[in-house]
C-alpha positions as CSV (number, residue, x, y, z in Angstrom):
1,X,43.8,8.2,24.8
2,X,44.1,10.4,22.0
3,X,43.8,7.9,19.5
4,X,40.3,6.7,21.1
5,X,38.7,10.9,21.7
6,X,38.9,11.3,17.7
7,X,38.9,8.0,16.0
8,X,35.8,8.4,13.8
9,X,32.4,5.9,14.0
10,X,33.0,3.3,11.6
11,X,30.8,2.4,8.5
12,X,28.4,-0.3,8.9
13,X,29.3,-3.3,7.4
14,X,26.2,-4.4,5.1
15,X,27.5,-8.4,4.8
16,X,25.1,-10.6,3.4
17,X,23.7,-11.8,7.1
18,X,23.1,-8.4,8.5
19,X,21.3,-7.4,5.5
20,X,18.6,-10.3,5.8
21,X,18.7,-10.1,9.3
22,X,17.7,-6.8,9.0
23,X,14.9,-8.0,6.2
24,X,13.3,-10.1,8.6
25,X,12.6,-7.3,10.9
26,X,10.8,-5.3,7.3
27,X,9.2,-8.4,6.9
28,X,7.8,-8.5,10.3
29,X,6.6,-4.6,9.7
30,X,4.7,-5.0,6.6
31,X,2.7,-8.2,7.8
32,X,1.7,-6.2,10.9
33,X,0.3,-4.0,8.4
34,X,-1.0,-5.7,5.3
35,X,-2.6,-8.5,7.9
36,X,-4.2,-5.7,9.6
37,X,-6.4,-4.5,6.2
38,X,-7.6,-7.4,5.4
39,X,-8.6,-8.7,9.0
40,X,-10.8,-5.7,9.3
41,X,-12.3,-5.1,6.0
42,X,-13.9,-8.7,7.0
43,X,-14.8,-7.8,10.4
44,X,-16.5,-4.3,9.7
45,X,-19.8,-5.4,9.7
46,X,-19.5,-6.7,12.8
47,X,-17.7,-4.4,14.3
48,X,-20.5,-1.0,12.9
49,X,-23.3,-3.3,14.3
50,X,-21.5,-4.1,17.9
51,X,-20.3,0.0,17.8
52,X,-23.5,1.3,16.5
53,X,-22.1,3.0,13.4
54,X,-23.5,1.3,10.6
55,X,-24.8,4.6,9.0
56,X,-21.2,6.3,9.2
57,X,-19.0,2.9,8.7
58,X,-17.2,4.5,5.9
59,X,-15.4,6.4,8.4
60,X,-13.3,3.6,9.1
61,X,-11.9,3.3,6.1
62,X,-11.7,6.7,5.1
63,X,-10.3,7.7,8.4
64,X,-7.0,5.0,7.6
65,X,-6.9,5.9,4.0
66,X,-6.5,9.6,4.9
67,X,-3.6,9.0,7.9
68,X,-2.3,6.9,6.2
69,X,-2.2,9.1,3.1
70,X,-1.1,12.4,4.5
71,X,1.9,10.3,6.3
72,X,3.8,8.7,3.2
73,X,5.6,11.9,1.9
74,X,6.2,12.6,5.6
75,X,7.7,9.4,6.3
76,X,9.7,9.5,3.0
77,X,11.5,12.8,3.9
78,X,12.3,12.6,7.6
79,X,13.7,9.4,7.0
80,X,16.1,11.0,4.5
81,X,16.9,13.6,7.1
82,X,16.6,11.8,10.7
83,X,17.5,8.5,9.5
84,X,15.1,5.6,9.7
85,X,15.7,3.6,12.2
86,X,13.8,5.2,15.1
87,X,10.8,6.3,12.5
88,X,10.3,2.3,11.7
89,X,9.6,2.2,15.7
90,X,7.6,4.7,16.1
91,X,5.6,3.1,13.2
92,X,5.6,-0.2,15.1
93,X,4.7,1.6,18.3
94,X,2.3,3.8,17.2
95,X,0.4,1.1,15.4
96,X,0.3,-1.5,18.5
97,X,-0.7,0.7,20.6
98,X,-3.7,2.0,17.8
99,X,-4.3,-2.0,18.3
100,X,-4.8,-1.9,21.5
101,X,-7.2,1.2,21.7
102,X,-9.1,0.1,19.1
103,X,-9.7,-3.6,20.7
104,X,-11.1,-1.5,23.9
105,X,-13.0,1.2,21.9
106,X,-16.2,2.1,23.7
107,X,-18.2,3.5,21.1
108,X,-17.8,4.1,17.2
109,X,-15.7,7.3,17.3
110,X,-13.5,6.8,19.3
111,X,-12.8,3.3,17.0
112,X,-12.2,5.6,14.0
113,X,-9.5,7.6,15.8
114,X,-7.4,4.7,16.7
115,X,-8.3,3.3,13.4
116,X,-6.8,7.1,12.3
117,X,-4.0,6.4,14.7
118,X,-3.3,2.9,13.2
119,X,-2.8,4.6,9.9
120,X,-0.2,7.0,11.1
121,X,1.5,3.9,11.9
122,X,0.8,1.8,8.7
123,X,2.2,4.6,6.4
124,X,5.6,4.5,8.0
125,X,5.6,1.0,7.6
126,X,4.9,0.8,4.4
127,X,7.2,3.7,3.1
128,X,10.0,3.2,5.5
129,X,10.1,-0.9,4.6
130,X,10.5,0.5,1.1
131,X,13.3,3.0,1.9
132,X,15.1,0.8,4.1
133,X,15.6,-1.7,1.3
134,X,16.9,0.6,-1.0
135,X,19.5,1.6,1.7
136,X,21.1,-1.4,2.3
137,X,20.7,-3.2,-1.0
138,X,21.8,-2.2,-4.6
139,X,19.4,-2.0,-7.2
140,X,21.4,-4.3,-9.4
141,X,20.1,-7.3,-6.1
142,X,17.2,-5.4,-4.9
143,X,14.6,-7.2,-6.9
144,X,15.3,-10.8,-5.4
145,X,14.5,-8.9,-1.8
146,X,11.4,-6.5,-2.9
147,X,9.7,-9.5,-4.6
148,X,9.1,-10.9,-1.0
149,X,7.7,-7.7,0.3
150,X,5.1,-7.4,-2.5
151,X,4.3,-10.9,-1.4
152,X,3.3,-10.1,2.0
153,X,0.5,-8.5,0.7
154,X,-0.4,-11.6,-1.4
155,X,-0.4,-13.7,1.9
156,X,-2.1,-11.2,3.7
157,X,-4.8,-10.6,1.8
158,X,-5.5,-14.2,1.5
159,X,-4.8,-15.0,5.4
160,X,-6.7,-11.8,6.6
161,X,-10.6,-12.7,5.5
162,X,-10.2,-16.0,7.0
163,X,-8.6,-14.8,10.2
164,X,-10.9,-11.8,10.6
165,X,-14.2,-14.5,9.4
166,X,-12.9,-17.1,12.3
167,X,-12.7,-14.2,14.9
168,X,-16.0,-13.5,14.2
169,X,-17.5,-16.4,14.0
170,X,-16.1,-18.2,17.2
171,X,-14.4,-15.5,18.9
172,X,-15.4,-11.5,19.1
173,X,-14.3,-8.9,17.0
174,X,-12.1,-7.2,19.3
175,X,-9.4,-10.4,18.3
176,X,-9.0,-8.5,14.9
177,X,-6.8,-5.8,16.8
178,X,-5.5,-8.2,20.0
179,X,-4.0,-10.6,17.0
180,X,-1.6,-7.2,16.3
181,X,-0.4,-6.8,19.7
182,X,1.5,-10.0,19.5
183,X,2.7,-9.4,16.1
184,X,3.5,-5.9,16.8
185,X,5.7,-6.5,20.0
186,X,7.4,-9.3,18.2
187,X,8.1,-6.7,15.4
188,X,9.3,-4.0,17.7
189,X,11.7,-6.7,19.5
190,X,13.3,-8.0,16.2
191,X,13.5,-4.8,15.2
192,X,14.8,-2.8,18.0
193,X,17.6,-5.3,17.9
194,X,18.3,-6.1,14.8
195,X,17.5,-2.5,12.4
196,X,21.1,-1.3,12.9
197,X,20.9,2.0,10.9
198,X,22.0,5.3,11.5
199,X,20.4,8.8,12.8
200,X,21.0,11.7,12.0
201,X,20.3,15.6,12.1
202,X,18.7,18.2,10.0
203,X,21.1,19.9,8.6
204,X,18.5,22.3,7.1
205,X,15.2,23.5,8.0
206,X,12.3,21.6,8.1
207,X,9.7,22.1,5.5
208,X,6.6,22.6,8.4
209,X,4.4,24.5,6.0
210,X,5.1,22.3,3.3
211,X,3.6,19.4,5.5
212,X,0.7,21.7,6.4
213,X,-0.2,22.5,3.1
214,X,0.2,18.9,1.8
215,X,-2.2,17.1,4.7
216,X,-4.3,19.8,3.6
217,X,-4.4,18.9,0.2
218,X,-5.0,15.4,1.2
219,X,-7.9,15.6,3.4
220,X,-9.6,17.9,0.9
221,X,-8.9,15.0,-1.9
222,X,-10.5,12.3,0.5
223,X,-13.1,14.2,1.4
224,X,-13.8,15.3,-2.3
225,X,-13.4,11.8,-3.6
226,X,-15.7,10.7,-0.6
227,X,-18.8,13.2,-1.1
228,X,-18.5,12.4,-5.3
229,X,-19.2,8.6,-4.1
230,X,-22.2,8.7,-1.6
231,X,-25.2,8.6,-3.6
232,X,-27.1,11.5,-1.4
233,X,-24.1,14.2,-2.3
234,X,-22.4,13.5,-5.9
235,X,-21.2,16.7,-8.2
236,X,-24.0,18.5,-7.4
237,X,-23.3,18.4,-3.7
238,X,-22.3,22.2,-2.4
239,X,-19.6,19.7,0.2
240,X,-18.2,18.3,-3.0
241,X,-17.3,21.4,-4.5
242,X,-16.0,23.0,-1.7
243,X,-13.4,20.5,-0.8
244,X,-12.7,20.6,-4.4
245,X,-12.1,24.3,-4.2
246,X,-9.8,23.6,-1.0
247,X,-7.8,21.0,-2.9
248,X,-7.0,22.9,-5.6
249,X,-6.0,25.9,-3.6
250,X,-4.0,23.9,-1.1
251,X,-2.3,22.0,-3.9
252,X,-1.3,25.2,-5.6
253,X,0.0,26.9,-2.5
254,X,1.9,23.7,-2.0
255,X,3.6,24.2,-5.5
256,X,5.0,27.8,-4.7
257,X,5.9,26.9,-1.3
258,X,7.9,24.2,-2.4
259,X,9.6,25.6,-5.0
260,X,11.1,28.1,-2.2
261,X,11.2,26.3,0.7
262,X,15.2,25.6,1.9
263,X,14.6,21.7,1.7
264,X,10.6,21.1,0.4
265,X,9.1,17.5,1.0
266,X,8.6,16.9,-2.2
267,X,11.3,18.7,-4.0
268,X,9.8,19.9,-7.3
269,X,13.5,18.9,-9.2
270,X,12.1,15.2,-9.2
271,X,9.8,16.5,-11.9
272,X,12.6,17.3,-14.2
273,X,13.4,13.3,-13.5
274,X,11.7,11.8,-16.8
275,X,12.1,8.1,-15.4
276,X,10.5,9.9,-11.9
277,X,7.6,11.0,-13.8
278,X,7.1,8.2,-16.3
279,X,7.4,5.6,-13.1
280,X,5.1,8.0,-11.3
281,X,2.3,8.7,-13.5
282,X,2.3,4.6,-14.4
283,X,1.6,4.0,-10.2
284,X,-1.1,7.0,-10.7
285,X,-3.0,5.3,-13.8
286,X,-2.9,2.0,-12.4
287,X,-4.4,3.2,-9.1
288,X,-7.3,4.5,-10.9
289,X,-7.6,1.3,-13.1
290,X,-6.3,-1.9,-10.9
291,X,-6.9,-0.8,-8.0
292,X,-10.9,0.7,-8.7
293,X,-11.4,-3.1,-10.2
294,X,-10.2,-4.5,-7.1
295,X,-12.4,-2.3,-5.3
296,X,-15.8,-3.6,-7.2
297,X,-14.9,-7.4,-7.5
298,X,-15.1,-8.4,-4.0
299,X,-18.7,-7.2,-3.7
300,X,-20.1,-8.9,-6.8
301,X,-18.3,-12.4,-5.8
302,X,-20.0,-12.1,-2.8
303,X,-23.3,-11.3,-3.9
304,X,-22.9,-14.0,-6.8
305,X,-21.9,-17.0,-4.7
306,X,-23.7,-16.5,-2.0
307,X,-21.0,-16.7,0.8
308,X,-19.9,-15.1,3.6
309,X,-17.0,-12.3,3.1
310,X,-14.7,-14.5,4.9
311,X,-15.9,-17.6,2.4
312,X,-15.8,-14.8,-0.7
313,X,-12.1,-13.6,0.5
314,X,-11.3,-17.2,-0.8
315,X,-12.5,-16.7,-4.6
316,X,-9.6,-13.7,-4.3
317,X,-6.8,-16.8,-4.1
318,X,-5.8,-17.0,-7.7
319,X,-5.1,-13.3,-7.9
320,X,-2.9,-13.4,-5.0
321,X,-1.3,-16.5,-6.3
322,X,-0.9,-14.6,-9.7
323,X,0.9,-11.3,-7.5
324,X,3.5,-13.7,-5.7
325,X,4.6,-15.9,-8.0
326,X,4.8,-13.0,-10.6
327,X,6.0,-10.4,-8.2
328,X,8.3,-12.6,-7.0
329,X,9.7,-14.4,-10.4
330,X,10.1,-10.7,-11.9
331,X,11.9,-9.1,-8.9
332,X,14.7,-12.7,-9.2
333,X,15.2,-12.0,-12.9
334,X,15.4,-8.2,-12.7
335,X,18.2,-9.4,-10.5
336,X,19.8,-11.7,-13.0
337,X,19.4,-9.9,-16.3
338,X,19.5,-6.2,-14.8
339,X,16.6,-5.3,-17.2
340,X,13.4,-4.1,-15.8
341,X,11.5,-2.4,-18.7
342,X,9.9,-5.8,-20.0
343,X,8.2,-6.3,-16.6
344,X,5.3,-3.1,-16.7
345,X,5.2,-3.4,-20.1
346,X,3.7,-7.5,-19.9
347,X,2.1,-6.7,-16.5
348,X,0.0,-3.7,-18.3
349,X,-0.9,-6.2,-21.8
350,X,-1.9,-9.0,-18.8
351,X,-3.8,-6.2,-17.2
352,X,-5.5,-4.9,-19.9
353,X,-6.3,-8.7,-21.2
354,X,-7.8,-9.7,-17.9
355,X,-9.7,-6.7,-17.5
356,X,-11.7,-7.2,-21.1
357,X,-12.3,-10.8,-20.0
358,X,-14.0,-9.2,-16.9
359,X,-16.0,-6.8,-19.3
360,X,-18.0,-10.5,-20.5
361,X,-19.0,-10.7,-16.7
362,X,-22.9,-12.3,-16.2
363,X,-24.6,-14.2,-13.6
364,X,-24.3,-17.1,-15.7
365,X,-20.3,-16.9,-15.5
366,X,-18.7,-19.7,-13.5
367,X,-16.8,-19.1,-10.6
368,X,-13.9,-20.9,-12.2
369,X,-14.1,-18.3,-15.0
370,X,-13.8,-15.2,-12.9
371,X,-11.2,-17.4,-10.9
372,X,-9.2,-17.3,-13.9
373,X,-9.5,-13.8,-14.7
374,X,-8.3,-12.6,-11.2
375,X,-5.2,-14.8,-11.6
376,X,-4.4,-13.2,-15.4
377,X,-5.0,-9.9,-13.3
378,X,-3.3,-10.3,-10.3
379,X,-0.2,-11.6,-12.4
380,X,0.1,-8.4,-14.3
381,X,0.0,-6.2,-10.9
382,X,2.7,-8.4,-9.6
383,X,5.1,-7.4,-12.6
384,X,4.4,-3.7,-12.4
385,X,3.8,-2.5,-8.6
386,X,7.3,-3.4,-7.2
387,X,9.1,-3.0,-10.1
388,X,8.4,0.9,-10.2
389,X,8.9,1.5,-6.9
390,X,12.4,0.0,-7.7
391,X,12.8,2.2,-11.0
392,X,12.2,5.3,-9.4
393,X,14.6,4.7,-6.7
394,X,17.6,3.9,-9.1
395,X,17.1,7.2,-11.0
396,X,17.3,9.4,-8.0
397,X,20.3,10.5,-5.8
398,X,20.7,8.3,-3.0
399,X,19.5,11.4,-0.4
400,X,16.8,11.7,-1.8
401,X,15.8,7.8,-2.4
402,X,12.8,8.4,0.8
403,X,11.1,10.9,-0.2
404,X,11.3,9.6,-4.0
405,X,9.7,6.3,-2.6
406,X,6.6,7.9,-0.8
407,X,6.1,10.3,-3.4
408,X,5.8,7.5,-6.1
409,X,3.8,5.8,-3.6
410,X,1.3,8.8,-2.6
411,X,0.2,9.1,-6.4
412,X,-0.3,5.9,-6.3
413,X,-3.0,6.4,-3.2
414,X,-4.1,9.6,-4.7
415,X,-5.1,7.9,-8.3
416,X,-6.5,5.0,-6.3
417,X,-8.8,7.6,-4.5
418,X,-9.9,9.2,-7.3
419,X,-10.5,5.6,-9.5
420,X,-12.7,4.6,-7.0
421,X,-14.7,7.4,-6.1
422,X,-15.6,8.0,-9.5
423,X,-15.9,4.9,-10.7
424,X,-17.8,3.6,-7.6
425,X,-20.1,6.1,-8.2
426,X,-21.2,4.9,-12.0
427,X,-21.0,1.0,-10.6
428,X,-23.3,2.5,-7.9
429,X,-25.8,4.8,-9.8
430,X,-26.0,2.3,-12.3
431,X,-26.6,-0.9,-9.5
432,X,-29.8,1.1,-7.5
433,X,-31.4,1.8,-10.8
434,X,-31.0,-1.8,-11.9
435,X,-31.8,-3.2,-8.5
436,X,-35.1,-1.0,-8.8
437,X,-36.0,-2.2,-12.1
438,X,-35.9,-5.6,-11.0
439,X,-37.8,-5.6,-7.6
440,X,-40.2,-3.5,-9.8
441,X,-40.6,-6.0,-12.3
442,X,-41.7,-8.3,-9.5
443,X,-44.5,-6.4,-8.2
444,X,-42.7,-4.1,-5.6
445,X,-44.4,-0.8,-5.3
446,X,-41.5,1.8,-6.3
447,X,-40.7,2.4,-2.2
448,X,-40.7,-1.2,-1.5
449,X,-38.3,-1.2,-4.5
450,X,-35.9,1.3,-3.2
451,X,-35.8,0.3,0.6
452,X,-34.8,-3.4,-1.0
453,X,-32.4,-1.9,-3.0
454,X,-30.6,-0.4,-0.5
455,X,-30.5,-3.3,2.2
456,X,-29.5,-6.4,0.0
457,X,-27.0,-8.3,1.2
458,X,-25.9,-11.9,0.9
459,X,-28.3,-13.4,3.3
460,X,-31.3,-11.2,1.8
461,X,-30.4,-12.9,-1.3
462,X,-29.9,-16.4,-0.2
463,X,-33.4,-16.0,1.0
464,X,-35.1,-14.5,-2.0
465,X,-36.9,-17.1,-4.6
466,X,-34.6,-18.3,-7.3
467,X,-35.8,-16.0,-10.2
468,X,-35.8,-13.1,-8.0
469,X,-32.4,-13.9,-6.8
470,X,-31.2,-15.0,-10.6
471,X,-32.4,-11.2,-11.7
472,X,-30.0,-9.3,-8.9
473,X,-27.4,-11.4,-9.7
474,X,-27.6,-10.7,-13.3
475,X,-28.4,-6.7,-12.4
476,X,-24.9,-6.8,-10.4
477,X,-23.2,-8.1,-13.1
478,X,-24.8,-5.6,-15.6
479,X,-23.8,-3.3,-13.8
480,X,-20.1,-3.8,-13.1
481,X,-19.6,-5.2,-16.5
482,X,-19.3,-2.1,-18.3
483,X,-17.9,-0.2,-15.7
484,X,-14.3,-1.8,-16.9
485,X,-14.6,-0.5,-20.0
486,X,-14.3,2.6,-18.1
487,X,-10.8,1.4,-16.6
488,X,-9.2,0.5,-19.3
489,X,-8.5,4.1,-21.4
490,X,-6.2,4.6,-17.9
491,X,-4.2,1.0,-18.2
492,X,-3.9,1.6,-22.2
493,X,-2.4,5.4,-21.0
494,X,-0.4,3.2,-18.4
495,X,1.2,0.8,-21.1
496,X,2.0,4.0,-23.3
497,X,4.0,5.3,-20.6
498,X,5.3,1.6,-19.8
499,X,6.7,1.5,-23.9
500,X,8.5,5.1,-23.5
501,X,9.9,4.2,-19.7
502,X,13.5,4.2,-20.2
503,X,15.8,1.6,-19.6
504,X,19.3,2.7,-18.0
505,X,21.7,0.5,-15.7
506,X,20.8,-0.5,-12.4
507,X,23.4,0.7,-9.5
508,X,25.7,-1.5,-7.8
509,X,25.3,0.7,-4.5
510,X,23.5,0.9,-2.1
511,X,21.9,3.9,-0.4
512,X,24.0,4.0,2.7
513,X,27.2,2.9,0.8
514,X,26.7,5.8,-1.7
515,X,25.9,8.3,1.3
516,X,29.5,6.8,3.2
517,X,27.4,5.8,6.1
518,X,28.2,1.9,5.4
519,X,30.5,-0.5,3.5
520,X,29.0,-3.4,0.9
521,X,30.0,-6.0,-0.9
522,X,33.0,-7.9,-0.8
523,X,34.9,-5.3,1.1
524,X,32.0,-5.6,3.8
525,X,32.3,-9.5,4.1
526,X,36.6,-9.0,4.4
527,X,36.1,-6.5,7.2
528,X,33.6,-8.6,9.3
529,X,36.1,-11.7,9.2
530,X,38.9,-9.5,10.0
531,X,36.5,-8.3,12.8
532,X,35.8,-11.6,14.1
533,X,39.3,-13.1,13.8
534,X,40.9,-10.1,15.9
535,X,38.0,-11.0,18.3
536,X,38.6,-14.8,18.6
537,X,42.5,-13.4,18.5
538,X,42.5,-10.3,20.2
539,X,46.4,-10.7,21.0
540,X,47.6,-11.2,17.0
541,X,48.1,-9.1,14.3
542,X,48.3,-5.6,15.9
543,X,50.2,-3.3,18.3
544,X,48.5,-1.6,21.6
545,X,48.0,1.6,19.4
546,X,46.6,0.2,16.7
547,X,44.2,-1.5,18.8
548,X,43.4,1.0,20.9
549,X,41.9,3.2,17.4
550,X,40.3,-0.1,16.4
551,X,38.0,0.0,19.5
């Protein structure tokens, strides 16, 4: 009896089942979110018209891009302190049931707060998949599994537009969020059962004012980055400014409260982490670069072929193709050769290569052409998204592996913020003028001009006479075109920083091995057989007393 009151909870025993067992339920996370994106960004339109909020529709996005935002560094820390296990979820949850509210929304606003509430639950999923990873797989192996993940996204943004175009088309658009109730109770299932990690307790106070101070500073960037791109508000708008003001103050007050606060969110030491920074500020140039590209090329594929967003979501194949099979090759030889510093430096040069291409844009191009540049350019964000994310976790303690994951991961979302904003609003700016020039030059009175300006779409266009239709082509291109000359100073800053990221030794242990909460390796794979031979022989091998403290 006495043996049994203090024998202590054993380790978990990370064998080489358990740990993809518990991959499959990651797996099952991140589609539920990546799919979700990508189904919606091709059902908006549908979706504003049905809701009546076609004036206000960038409140859908902007409403998931701030939760989902303010909920990374969150995430990242009290999964540090708490454990993960229950976090992941409450990510789950929280997002099905977003789903669900959504689906029944009865008018516009209350869509955006589910759509709020989905992002609460997409952030966890992201981060925590991340985290998770890291905790139950050296970084000497974790490439060969973090490859996969980044492929999710791949598939997703591929399988998304035609999901979310076939719901619309033959179904309603309420099937957008009824397809995640499925996935998302499947996800919750596989991993209720199956994500065996431990929880845990703050052992010291919880930085509450820290996570004030930082959602604070994050709405005030969205909003900031939101007023510099409508074209009625801009720099000169007195909204602009003022959230700029409230950024910068909540930003520095998050600085000073950190640097005293008994356990901060985002402890400022990771700044003295020169492969923390160097990973860091690679994730933030590339958000303003890749991910402000990725952001215009959509729109001008679909104006320039003519198709349907679902039909245009198909000319985005070759850059997905160029993310998996490059995410996924670079995370299996990271794994093999234990070298990573190659990988951000080629991804960056393919980057940079594909991204002067796509400076010779015209209306003339061929789709094949562009087809080929968004494969050059999706292979170099293959070799350099995952690959940071697994740099920055082997150069930090393994306590603190979280919170260094989401904060990589929040500059990441704060760069891409900023990228587009600003750089949507040159494309913009320069696309109405152009647009104006050329309904002008056809005989439109200067407010016919401006009111076609602002309504063409791919059907307009279809419909207008082939010179006409030639001449916006041509002014979208013109428009866009130089706009990537604009990107590339940040990826040339990003492949500087990719040259000087140093190389040092990936670990052999895992996150939960290094914190003594499991067992890995060999060791782990002897214990389970021991563990199921005493179970197939429960009679052999031991006496009563030594079974007893076994149980």
């Amino acid at each position: 009896m006495s043996t049994v009151a203090t024998a202590t909870p054993q380790p978990l025993l990370l064998t080489k089942r358990r740990i993809w067992i518990i991959f499959s339920a990651l797996i099952a996370g991140m589609l539920l979110s990546s799919l979700d994106q990508t189904i919606v960004s091709t059902a908006m339109p549908t979706i504003v018209g049905k809701l009546g909020g076609v004036e206000n529709q960038a409140w859908i996005t902007t409403a998931y891009l701030l939760a989902t935002t303010i909920v990374m560094p969150i995430y990242g820390k009290f999964g540090d302190v708490l454990g993960r296990r229950n976090l992941f979820l409450i990510a789950i949850a929280l997002f099905t049931l977003a789903s669900v509210g959504a689906a029944f929304a009865s008018n516009f606003w209350m869509f955006v707060v589910f759509r709020a509430l989905q992002g609460l639950g997409g952030g966890g999923l992201m981060i925590l998949s991340q985290a998770i990873i890291a905790d139950i797989v050296p970084a000497k192996e974790r490439g060969k599994y973090m490859g996969p993940l980044g492929a999710i996204f791949g598939l997703a943004a591929v399988a998304g537009p035609l999901l979310g175009g076939f719901f619309v088309d033959n179904l309603t658009w309420e099937w957008a969020f009824y397809i995640n109730i499925p996935i998302g109770i499947a996800a919750f299932i596989v991993a209720f059962f199956t994500l065996t990690l431990p929880s845990k307790k703050a052992e010291k106070k919880i930085d509450i004012l820290g996570v004030v101070l930082l959602s604070l500073a994050t709405t005030s960037l969205i909003f900031f980055t939101d007023f510099i791109g409508k074209p009625d508000q801009g720099w000169g708008s007195g909204w602009t400014w003022l959230f700029g003001t409230a950024l910068l103050a909540a930003a520095t007050a998050f600085v000073f409260t950190e640097l005293k606060a008994e356990d901060p969110i985002i402890p400022m030491s990771l700044f003295r982490n020169r492969i923390f920074i160097n990973s860091t500020a690679i994730g933030f140039t590339l958000g303003l670069g890749m991910f402000s590209a990725l952001a215009f090329v959509p729109t001008f594929l679909q104006m320039s072929s003519g198709t349907s967003a679902a039909a245009s979501g198909l000319l985005m194949l070759p850059m997905m193709v160029g993310v998996i099979g490059t995410s996924i090759y670079s995370g299996i030889a990271i794994t093999k050769t234990g070298k990573y510093k190659i990988f951000p430096i080629i991804g960056t040069i393919l980057t940079i290569g594909a991204m002067l291409w796509m400076t010779t844009l015209a209306a003339s191009t061929p789709i094949w052409v562009i087809c080929v540049q968004l494969f050059f350019f999706g292979a170099g964000l293959g070799m350099i998204m995952q690959v940071i994310v697994l740099v920055v976790q082997n150069a930090v303690p393994a306590n603190e592996i979280g919170t260094a994951t989401s904060t990589n991961n929040y500059f990441r979302e704060v760069g891409a913020s900023l990228g587009v904003a600003v750089f949507g609003t040159l494309f913009a700016s320069r696309l109405a003028e152009s647009l104006k020039s050329v309904f002008g030059s056809f005989g439109a009175s200067a407010e016919q001009a401006s009111s076609a300006s602002a309504s063409i779409d791919p059907a307009t266009l279809n419909a207008l006479p082939g010179p006409v239709k030639e001449a916006v082509v041509n002014a979208y291109a013109d428009s866009l075109a130089p706009v990537f000359w604009y990107l590339i100073p940040f990826l040339v800053i990003a492949l500087i920083l990719a040259l000087t990221l140093k190389q040092i030794p990936l670990s052999d242990t895992s996150g939960m091995v290094a914190r003594g909460e499991a067992v890995g390796g060999e060791e782990a794979e002897r214990l389970e057989a021991e563990r199921l031979a005493a179970q197939q022989h429960p009679e052999a091998g031991a006496d009563p007393e030594h079974r007893t403290s076994k149980l």
